[in-house]
C-alpha positions in Angstrom: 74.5 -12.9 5.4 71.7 -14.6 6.6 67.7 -13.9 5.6 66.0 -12.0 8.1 62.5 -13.3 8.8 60.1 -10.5 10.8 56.7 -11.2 12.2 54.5 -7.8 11.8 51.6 -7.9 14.4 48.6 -5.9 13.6 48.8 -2.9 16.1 45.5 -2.4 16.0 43.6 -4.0 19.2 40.4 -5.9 18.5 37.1 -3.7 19.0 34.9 -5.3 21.2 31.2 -4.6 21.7 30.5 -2.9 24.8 26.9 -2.2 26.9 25.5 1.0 25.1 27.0 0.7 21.8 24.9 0.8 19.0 25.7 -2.3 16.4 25.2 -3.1 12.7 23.9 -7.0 12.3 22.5 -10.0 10.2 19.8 -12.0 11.1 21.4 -15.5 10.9 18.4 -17.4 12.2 14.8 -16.8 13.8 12.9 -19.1 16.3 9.5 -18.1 18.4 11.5 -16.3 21.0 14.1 -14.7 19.7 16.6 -13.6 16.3 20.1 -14.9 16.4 22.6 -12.2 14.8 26.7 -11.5 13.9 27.4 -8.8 14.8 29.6 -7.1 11.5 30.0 -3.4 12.8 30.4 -1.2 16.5 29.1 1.9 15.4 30.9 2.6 11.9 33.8 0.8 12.6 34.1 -2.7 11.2 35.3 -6.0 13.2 37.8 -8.2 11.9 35.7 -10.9 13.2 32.2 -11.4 13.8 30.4 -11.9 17.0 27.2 -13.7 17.6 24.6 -12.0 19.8 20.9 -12.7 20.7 18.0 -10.1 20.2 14.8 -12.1 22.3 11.3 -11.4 21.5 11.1 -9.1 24.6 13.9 -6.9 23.5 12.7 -6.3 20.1 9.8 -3.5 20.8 9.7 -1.3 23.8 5.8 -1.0 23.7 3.4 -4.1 23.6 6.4 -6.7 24.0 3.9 -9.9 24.6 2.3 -8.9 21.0 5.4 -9.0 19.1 6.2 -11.8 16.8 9.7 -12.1 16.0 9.3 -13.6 12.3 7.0 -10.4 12.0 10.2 -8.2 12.8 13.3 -9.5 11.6 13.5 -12.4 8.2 17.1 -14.4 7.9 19.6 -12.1 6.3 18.1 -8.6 6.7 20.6 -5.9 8.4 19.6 -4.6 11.9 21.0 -1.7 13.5 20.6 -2.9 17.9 21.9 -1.6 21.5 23.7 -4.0 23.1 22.1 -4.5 26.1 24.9 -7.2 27.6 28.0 -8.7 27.2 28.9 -12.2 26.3 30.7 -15.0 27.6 32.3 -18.3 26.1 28.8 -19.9 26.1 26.7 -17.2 25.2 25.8 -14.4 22.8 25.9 -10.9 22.9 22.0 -10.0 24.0 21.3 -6.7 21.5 17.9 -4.7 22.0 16.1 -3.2 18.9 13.2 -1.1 21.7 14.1 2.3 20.1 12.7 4.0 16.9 15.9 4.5 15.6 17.0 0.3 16.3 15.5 -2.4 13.5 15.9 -3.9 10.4 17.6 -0.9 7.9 18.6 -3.1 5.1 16.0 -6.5 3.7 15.6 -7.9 0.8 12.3 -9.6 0.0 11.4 -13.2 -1.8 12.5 -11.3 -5.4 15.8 -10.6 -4.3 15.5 -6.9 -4.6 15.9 -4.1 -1.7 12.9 -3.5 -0.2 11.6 0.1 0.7 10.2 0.8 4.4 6.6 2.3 4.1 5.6 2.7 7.7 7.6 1.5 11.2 6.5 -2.0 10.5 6.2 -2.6 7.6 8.3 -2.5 4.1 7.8 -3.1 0.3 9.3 -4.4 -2.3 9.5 -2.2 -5.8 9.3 -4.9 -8.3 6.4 -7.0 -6.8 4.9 -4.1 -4.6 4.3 -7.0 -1.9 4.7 -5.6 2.1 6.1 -7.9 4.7 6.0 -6.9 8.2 9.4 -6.0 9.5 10.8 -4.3 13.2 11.7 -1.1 11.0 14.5 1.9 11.9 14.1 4.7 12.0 17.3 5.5 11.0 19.7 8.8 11.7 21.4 10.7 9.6 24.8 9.6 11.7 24.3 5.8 10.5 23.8 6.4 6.7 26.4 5.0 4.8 27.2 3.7 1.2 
């Protein structure tokens, strides 16, 4: 009688993100011209890995796009709900759009560490220091609330 050794492969195929599918992200990193984001969620379903994808100062707003400032939209860490727009190759990212109402920043934390509260579409406040700081802000759908 000899051991048996099995190798179990997870059935489940890797979801991928696909033009028109609406994402869950974090702001890794902001520059002048764009936000650079992984992508944790396709809808409600999470990935087992991340993928990196691009939102560019353009893509953020759909009205006035050469006013917008992307460090006025979207700060390091803060969760962003965005459209992917197009696909990815080896070299590049993901490019995600947030020009919807329903599409920004749904989750940010400000410089005390606690959850801030939005107060109008571009701006949000913190409870503990009542300071605002300008954010790209969702208007977010029942569909995409979740605990």
């Amino acid at each position: 009688q000899l051991p048996v050794v099995s190798v179990i492969r997870d059935s489940e195929s890797q979801l991928l993100p696909n033009v028109g599918a609406v994402v869950t992200c974090k702001v890794c990193s902001i520059n002048s011209r764009f936000a650079k984001v992984h992508i944790l969620y396709v809808g409600s379903t999470p990935l087992k890995s991340t993928f990196r994808g691009t939102i560019r100062r353009e893509d953020i707003r759909a009205t006035e796009k050469d006013k917008v400032e992307v460090y006025k939209s979207f700060r390091p860490s803060d969760i962003v709900l965005a459209k992917v727009i197009s696909l990815g190759d080896a070299q590049s990212n993901y490019l995600l759009s947030t020009a919807e109402n329903e599409l920004g920043v749904v989750v940010a934390r400000s410089e005390a560490g606690v959850q801030m509260v939005p107060i109008s579409w571009c701006e949000m406040q913190c409870p503990r220091t009542h300071t605002k700081e300008f954010r790209k802000v969702a208007r977010v759908q029942p569909q995409f609330l979740q605990t």
